[in-house]
C-alpha positions in Angstrom: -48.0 166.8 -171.7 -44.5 166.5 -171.2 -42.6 168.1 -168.4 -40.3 171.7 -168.8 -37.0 172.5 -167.4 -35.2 175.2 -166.8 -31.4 176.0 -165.3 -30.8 178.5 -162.7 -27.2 179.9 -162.5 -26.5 181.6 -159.0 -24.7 184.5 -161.1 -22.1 185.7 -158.3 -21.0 182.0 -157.4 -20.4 180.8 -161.2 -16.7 179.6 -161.3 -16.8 180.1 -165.4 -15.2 176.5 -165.4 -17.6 176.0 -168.4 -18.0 172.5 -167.4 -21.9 172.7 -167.2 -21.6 173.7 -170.7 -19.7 170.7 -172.0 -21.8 168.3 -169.8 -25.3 169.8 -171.5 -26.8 167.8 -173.8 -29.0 170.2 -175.9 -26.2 172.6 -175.9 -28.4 175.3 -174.2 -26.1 176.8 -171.6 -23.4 179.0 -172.7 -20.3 181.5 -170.6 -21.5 185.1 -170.6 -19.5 187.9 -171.2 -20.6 190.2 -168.1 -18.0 189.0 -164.9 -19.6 188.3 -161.7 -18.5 189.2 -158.3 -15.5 186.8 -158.4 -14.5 188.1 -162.0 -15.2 185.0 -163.6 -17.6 185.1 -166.7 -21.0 183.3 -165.2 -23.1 180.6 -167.1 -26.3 180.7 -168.0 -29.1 179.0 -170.2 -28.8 180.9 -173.5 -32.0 179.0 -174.9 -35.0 176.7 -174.0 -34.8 173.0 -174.7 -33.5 172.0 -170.8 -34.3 168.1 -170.5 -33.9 167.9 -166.6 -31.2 165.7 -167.0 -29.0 167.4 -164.0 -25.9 167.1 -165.9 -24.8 170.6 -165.4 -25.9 170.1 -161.8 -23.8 166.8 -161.2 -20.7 168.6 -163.4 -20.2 171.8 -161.1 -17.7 171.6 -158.8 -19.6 174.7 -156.8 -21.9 173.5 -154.1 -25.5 175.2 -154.9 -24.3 177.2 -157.8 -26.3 175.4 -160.4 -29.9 174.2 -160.2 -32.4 172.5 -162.2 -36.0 173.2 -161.6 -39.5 171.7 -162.9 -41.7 174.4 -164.6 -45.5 174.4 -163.4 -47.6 175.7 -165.4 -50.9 176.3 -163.2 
């Protein structure tokens, strides 16, 4: 069984620098169109597919803004 992945955006602390974007490799994240807090449009993962790589993680230059978490499936 292999492991699942998903991205969590924190919504109001999204930059929309897009950079988590670029940096995924199964092109699964994508800029909304809604504007957060700041007035930036937020990121978020349009589709399923996340590796767990961290690359969005390690891209964004906002300090807890982006995690990556393991699904369990009890």
């Amino acid at each position: 069984m292999s492991k699942k992945f998903r991205v969590d955006i924190a919504f109001d602390q999204c930059k929309g620098c897009g950079r988590c974007v670029i940096a995924c490799p199964k092109k699964i994240l994508k800029l909304g169109e809604k504007l957060n807090v700041q007035g930036y449009p937020a990121a978020y993962q349009a589709a399923d597919g996340c590796i767990g790589c961290g690359g969005c993680f390690y891209q964004c230059p906002e300090p807890g803004a982006v995690t990556v978490l393991e699904i369990v499936e009890d």
